[in-house]
N, C-alpha and C positions, 0 to 999 in steps of 0.2 A: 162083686168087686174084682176088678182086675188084679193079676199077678202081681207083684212087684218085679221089675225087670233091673237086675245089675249085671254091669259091663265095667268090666276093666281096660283103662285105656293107657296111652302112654304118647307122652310127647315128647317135641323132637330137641334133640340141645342145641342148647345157642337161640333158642325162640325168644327170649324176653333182649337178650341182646338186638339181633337183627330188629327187634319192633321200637326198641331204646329211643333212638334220635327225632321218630317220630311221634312216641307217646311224649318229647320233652316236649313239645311243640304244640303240640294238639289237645294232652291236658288239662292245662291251666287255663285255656279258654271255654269249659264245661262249666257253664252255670253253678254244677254241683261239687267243684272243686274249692275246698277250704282255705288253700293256702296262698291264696291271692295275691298278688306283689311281690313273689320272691320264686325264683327259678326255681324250676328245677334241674339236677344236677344227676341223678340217679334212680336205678331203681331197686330196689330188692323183689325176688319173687319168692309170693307166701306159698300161691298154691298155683298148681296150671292142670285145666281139665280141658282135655279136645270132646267136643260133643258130635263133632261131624267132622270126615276127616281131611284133611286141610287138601288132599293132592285131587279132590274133585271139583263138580264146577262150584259146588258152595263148600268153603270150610267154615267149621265155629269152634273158638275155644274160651272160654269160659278162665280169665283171669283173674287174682287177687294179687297184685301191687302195693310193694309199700315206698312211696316216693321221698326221695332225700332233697330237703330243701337248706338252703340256710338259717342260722339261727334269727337272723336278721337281711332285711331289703341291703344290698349291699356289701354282704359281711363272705361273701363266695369264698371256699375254705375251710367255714365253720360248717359243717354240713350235719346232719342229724339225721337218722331215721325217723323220716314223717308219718304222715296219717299214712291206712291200707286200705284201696280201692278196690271196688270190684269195678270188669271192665264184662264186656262180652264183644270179641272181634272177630269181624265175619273176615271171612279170605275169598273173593274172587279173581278170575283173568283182571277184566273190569266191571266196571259200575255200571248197571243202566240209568239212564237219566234219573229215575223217581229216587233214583240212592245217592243223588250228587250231596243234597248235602250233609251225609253221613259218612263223609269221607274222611279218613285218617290222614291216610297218605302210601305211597308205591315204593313196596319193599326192595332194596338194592343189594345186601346181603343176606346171609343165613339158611335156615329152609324155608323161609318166605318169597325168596328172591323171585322179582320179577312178576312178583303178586301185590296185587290190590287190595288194602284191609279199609274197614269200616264200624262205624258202630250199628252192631248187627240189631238193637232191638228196634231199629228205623221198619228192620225185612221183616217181610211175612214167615217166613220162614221158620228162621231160628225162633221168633217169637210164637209158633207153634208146636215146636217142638219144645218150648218151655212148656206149657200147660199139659201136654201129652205125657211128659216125666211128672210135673206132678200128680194127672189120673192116677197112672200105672207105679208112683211109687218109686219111680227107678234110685237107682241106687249105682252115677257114673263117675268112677273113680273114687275122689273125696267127697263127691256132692251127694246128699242126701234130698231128696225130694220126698217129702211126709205130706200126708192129710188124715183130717176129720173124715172115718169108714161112714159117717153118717150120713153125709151129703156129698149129691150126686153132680159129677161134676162130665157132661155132657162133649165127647170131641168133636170137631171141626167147628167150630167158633170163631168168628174170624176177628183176628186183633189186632189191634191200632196204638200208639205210641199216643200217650200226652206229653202234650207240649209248656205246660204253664208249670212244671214244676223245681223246684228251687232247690234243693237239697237229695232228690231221690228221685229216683224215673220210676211211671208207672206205666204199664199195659191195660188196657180195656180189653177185653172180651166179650166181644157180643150181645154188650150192656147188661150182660151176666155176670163177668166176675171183673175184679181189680186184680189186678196183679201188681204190690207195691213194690219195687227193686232197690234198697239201700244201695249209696253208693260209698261215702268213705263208713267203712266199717271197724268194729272192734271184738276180740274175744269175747262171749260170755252170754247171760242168758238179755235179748233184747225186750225193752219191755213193750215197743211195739207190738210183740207177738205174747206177751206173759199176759198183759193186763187184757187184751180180749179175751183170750183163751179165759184165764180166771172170771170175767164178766159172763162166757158165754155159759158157763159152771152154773153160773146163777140166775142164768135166763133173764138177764139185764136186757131189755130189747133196744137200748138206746147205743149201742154200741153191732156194726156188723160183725159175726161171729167169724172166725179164722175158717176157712174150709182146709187150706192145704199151707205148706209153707216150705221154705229151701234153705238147708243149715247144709255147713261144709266142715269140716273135720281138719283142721290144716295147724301144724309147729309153726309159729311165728318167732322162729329164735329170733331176729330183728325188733320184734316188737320189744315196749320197754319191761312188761311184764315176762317176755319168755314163757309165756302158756300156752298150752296144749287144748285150750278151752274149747267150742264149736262156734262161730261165725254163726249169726241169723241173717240170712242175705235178703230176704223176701217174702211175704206174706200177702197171700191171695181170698181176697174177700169177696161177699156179695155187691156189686153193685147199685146203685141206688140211682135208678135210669128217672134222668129229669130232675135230679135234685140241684138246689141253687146253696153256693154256698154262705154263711152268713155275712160274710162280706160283702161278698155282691149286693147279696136284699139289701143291705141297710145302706148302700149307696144308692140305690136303685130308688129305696123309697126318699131318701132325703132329695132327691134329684127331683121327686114331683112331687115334696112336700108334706109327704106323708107322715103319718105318727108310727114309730117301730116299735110303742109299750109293748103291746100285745105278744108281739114276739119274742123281744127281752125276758119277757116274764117266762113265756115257755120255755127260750134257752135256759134260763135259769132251772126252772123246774125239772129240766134234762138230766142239767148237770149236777146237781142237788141228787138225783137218781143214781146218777153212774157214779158218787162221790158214796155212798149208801151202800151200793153192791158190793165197791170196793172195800167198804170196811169189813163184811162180813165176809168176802173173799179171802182177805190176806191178812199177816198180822197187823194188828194197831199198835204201837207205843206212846209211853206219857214221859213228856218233854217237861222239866223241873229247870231248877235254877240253872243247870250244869249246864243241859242243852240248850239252854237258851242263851246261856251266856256264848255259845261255841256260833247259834245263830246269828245274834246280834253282831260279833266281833266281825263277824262275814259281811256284812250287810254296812257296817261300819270300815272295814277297811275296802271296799266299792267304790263309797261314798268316798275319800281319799283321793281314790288315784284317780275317781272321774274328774275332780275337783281340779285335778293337774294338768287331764289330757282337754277339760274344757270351760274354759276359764269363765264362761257366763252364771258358770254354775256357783263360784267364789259367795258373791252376795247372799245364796240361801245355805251357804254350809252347815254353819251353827245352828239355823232352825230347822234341818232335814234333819240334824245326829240327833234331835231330841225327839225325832218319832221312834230311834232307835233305843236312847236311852231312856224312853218312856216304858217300852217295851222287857228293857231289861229291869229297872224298878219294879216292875210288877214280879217279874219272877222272882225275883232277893225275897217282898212279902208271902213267896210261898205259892202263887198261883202256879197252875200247872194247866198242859195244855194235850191234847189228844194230838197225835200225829198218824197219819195213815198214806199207803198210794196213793198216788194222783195222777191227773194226765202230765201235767211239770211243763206244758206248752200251751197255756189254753187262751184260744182268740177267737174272734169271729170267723177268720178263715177254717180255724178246726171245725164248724159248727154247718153241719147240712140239713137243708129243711129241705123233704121228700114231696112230690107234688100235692100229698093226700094233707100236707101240713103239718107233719112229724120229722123233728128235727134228732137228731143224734149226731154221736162225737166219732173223732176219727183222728188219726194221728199219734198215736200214744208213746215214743218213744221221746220224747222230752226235747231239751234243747241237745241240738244233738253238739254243737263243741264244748260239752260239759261232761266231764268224765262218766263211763256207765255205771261206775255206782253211787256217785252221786244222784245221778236220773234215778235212780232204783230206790233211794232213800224212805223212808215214810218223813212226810211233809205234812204242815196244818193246811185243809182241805182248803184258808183262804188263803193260798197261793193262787189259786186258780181262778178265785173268786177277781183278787187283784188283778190277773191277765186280761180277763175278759173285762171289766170297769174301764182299764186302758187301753182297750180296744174301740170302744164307744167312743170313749174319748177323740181319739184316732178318725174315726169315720166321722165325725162330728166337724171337724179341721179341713175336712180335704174340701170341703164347700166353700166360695167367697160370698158373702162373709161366713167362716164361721160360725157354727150353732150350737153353744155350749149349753143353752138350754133343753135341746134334742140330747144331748147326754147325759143330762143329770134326772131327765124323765126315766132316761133305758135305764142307768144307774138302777137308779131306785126299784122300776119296773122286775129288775134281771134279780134283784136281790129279794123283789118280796116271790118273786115265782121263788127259786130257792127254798125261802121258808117254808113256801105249801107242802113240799116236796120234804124235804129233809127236817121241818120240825123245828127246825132255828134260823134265825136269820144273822148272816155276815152284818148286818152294820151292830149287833151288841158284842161285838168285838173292836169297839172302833181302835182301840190301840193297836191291837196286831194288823186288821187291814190297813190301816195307815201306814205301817212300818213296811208290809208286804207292798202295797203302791207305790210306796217313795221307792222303794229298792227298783222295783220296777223300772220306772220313771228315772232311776239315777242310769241305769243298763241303757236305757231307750235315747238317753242325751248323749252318751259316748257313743252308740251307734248310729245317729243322724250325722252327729258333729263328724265323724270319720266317712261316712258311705254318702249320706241326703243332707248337707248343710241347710238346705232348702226349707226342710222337714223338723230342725231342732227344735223353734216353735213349740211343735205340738207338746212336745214334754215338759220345755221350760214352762208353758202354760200351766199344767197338772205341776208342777214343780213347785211353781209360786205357790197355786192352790195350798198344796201340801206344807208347805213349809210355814203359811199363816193359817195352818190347822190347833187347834186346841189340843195339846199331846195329849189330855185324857179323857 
């Protein structure tokens, strides 16, 4: 095993200033940007790490941002400490063509001036000198670059930027490793990197095991907590060259008509597996009248405000609160329920089947604008169950016409694989998956009716469903 290599650096002042009018500009157009619809106004800087030094033909420095937005579209004035970004910006004279469209923009003041910045994980470069810090350990600055002493993690790999990502940029390596890069980040332990690490404990092989990962050490006195905690920026896994994601199969096959039991049932029995490891991974709790009462109200005050922000949803009110207050009857008589981790994001898209026809999970840090200890919580295993049913559901719709009977096959299919695997089957709980789907389903109809009018359909379908469900 290589040395660990640390280096102390130091950057220059007035860096976050002179890049200011540019990141306001160039931000809020990153796919992976939260704060959609509302300027930005400022910036706080949490942490600033130069990885290469800015006055030669390449610079890179490695930023965490915390951007100041308004409370509201329109309210400029009110401004607030926002989410905190990780950024990584290269510095050259200029760009060559292949880096056009990773351009920031051409610095006019500061120590930047007259320098060209970019987002550097477009280059080859700075994206090699990433996995080169993780081999070796380094340790530059605040940034901590850690791995797994067990596996061998091979240099000169040549790596490449994905493109299809939503919330987080990854690196490919060589169709060797994944390199996953959060982008708005938060204090504390991520459970993207807890819950493999804990599965990989248990030699769970339905999950890829952590080989290395990138924590920063940074005071967010801006942030609203004020902690000292460690940032988990990234985590770099095995790759899984040639694998198709669940989504895709099941569009792929409903596209020539195909039957996707077979698979259903395997994802299920997947996840049945990785729901299994986790319990004996980490603690379990038993959820009584108290917690359920604290669940329901949650789930119940959803249902409320979805009620307000989309008014199709008016007609099935009354009969969605009673999958809620079904749910809480049963707790008043005394039942109680097992609660454990979970993945807390679980869809088709989390779900990769490998050419050999082994599927496993991936993704694990939850809904990420959902506070991190909430993500962290121990949940009833059919939260997850729920996700995935309304994902079928989902791929079922995107067809004209419509094949709600391809759903209710997978349904079924995904939940008796499950049983094989874990010993009980989600539908002899029909109360709480009911409760967990409508809730679902109530999140799914504010997020069409605002982003995909197009798309609200698919939920108020499952919604009707729901709502002329039998509450017990």
């Amino acid at each position: 095993m290589s040395e660990a290599v640390t280096r102390t650096v130091t950057t220059p002042p007035g860096l976050l200033a002179s890049l200011d009018p540019l990141l306001r500009e160039w931000l809020p157009r990153q796919r992976w940007f939260a704060g959609k619809g509302r300027p930005v106004t400022g910036f706080d800087l949490v942490a600033a790490t130069e990885l290469l030094p800015a006055g030669g033909k390449l610079g890179l420095y490695h930023l965490l941002v915390r951007a100041h937005q308004p409370l509201q579209p329109g309210h400029v004035g009110h401004e607030q400490p926002g989410d905190c970004y990780q950024l990584f910006i290269g510095v050259r004279e200029a760009l060559p063509p292949r880096l056009a469209p990773a351009l920031i923009g051409h610095v006019s003041r500061g120590p930047l001036a007259g320098r060209t910045v970019y987002e550097a994980l477009h280059d080859t470069r700075p994206a090699d000198l990433l996995l080169e810090a993780l081999r070796t350990q380094a340790r530059i600055g605040g940034l901590r670059f850690e791995r797994d002493p067990r596996q061998e993690i091979r240099p000169g790999l040549v790596p490449r930027l994905m493109t299809a990502e939503q919330s987080n940029s990854s690196v490919v390596y060589g169709d060797t490793f994944i390199l996953k890069l959060m982008r708005r980040v938060v204090p504390g332990i991520n459970p993207d990197l807890e819950l493999p690490l804990a599965l990989a404990r248990e030699g769970c092989p339905r999950v890829p095991p952590p080989t290395a990962w990138l924590v920063a050490d940074a005071e967010d006195t801006a942030g609203p907590s004020h902690t000292a905690e460690p940032y988990v920026l990234g985590v770099l896994q095995p790759f899984v060259q040639g694998a198709t994601d669940g989504w895709e199969l099941a569009l792929r096959e409903l596209a020539k008509g195909e039957d996707f039991a077979a698979e259903a049932r395997a994802v299920g029995r997947a996840t049945a597996e990785v729901h299994t490891a986790l319990a004996r991974a980490l603690p379990t709790v038993t959820l009584g009248h108290v917690q359920m009462r604290a669940l329901v109200d949650g789930m119940t005050e959803r249902l409320e405000a979805a009620v307000h922000a989309v008014p199709a949803l008016r007609p099935y009110a009354e009969d969605l609160r009673s999958a809620y207050t079904a749910l809480d009857d049963l707790a008043s008589e005394g039942r109680t329920w097992t609660a454990q981790r979970v993945h807390g994001d679980l869809h088709l898209g989390q779900c990769l089947r490998s050419p050999a026809g082994i599927w496993s999970l991936i993704d694990f840090e939850g809904e990420p604008a959902r506070p991190l200890a909430e993500r962290r919580m121990p949940q009833p295993a059919v939260r997850d169950v729920a996700g995935m049913l309304r994902s079928f559901d989902y791929a079922a719709r995107t067809t004209d016409p419509p094949q709600p009977d391809w759903a209710t096959h997978c349904r079924a299919a995904y939940c008796a694989g499950y049983a094989e695997a874990a010993g009980r089957d989600p539908r002899t709980e029909p109360v709480l998956l009911r409760a967990y789907e409508t809730d679902k389903a109530v999140y799914e109809a504010v997020y069409e009716a605002r982003h995909r009018p197009d798309w609200l359909p698919v939920p108020m379908a499952a919604l009707h469903r729901l709502a002329s469900a039998d509450p017990t």
